[in-house]
N, C-alpha and C positions, 0 to 999 in steps of 0.2 A: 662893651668892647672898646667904651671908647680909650683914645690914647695907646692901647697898646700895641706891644711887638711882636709881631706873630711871622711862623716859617711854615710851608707847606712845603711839600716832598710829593714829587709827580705831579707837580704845577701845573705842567704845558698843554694839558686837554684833556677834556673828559669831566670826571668829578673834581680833580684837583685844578682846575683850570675855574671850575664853578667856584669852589670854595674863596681861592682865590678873589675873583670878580666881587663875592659879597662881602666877605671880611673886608675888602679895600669900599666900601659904600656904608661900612657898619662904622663909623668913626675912629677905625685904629691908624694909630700912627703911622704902622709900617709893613707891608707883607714882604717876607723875602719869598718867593715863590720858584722854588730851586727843580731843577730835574734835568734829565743828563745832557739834553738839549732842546732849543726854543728856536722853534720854527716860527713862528709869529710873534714879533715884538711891542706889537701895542697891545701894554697893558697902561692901567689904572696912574696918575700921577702918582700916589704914595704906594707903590709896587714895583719892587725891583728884582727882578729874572736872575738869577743866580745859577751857573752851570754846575751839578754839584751829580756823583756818583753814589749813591749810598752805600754801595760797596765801599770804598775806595775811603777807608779810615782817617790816613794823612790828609784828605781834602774836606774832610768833615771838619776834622780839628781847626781846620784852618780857619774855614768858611764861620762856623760858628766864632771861635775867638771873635773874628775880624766882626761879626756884628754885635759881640758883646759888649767889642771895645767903642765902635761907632755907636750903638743906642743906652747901654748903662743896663738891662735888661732884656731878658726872654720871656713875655710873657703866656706865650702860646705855642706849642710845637702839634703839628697836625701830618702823621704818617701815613701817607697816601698813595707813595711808589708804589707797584707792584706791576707783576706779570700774570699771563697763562701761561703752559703749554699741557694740555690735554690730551690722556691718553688712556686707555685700557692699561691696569698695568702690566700685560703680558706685552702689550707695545711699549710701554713705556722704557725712555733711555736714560742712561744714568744722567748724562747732559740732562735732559729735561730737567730731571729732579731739582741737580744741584743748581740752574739757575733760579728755580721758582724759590726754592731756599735761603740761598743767597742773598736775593732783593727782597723778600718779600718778610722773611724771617730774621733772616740779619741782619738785612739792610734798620729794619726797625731799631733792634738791639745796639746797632752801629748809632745813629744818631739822638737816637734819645737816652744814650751812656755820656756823651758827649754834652747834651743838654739838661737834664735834669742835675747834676751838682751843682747850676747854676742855678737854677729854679729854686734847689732846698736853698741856697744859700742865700737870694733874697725872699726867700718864704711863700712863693708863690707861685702859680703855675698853672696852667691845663694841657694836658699832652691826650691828644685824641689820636686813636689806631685807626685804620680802616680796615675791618675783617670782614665778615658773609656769614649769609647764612648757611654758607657750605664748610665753613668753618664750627656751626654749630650744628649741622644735620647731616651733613657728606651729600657727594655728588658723586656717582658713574665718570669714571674718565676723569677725578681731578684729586689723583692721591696727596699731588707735591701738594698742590693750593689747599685743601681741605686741613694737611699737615700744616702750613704755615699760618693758616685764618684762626686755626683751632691754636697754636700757636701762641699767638699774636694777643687773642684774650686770657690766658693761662699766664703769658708775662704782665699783661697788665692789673688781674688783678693781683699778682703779687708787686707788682710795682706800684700799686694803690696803696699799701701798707708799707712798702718799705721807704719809698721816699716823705712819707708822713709822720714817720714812726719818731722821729724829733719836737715833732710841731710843725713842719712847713706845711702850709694849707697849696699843698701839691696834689693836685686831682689825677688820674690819669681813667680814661675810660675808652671803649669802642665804638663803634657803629657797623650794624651788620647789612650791608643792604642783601637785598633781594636781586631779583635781574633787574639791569640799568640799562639805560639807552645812552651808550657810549662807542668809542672807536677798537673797544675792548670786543663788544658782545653785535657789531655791526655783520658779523663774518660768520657768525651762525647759523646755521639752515631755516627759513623758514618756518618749517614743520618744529624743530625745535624752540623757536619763539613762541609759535603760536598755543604750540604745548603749556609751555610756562604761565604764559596769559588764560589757558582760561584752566589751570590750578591757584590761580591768583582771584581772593574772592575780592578785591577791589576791581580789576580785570581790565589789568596793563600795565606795562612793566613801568619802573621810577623812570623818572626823569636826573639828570646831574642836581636839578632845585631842591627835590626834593629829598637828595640826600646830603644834599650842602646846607638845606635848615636844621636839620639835626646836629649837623656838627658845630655849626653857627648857636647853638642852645647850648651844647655842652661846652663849648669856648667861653662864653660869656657866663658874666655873673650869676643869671639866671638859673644856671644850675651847680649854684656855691655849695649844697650840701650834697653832693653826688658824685661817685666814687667809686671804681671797683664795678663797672656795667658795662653793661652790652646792650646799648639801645640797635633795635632791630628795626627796619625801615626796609618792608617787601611786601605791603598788602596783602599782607596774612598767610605768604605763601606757605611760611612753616609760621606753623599754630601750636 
């Protein structure tokens, strides 16, 4: 990791707030750590907070240029925004749908269209998604998310071959976690946590660490010949 430029998207807590903190401790040059707003501003010397909408095309454009032109390179883009909103779908609203789609599914498609022509064009790259393993198994209650996680790995393994397909050693991969202990899954019924944990035969749910070392493996060097995956990170919850 050392020296490089790396962006995370949904920076400001949780896993993307983790990712952040060790990327800036792993020797790279520069995190932009962008998300649609930063309630807490101390971050890392070489980390700078970036107000940025994933929706919101024209400020993609921008945001990116402006640090292509400031650093010379994109060496790492890491898609992390996302939302719930959970519902049966006989409750479910169309509002629901179209925002979990939006950020979660678009907003991807949005900033990593924006990034990767840069990537092919100096040859190189890692672009890491963040999906579920509800994206690869389905969840009760989470059509939109399960649509956009499933999504999400569907475009990247085709964006494993297309942004390659010249020679640029452009990886693009996922990471599925399992249930995490963040400000996403705090709001959850107990009975439903505790559900989870003991279907989990490590028996308890991730931490942000430990799904910020996965991504921190597929960023870095360490996994130069690896492509086109979905590393999964949930204590075996889906086997």
């Amino acid at each position: 990791m050392r020296n490089k430029v790396c962006i995370v998207t949904g920076a400001a807590q949780g896993i993307g707030r983790k990712i952040v903190e060790d990327f800036s401790k792993s020797e790279v040059k520069r995190v932009y750590a962008c998300d649609i707003k930063h309630t807490d501003k101390s971050y890392p010397e070489n980390v700078t907070p970036v107000i940025l909408d994933v929706c919101d095309r024209d400020s993609i454009n921008t945001v990116i240029s402006k640090i292509y032109s400031d650093e010379g390179r994109i060496d790492v883009l890491v898609n992390n925004a996302g939302v719930t909103r959970d519902n049966l779908i006989n409750n479910m609203t169309e509002q629901d749908w179209d925002i979990v789609i939006d950020i979660n599914l678009k907003g991807v498609f949005n900033i990593t269209q924006a990034v990767a022509p840069i990537m092919m064009e100096q040859n190189h790259g890692a672009i890491i998604t963040m999906s579920s393993v509800v994206g690869t198994d389905g969840n009760i209650g989470q059509s939109n998310y399960a649509a956009t996680k499933g999504g999400v790995i569907a475009m990247s393994k085709g964006w494993a071959k297309e942004f390659s397909r010249k020679g640029a050693k452009v990886r693009v991969n996922c990471v599925a976690p399992g249930f995490v202990i963040t400000p996403m899954t705090e709001n959850l019924p107990e009975k439903v946590i505790n559900h989870m944990i003991a279907k989990t035969p490590l028996g308890r749910m991730a931490t942000p660490e430990d799904i910020s070392n996965g991504v921190l493996f597929l960023a870095s060097e360490k996994s130069s010949f690896i492509t086109g995956q979905t590393l999964k990170i949930d204590g075996g919850l889906v086997i």
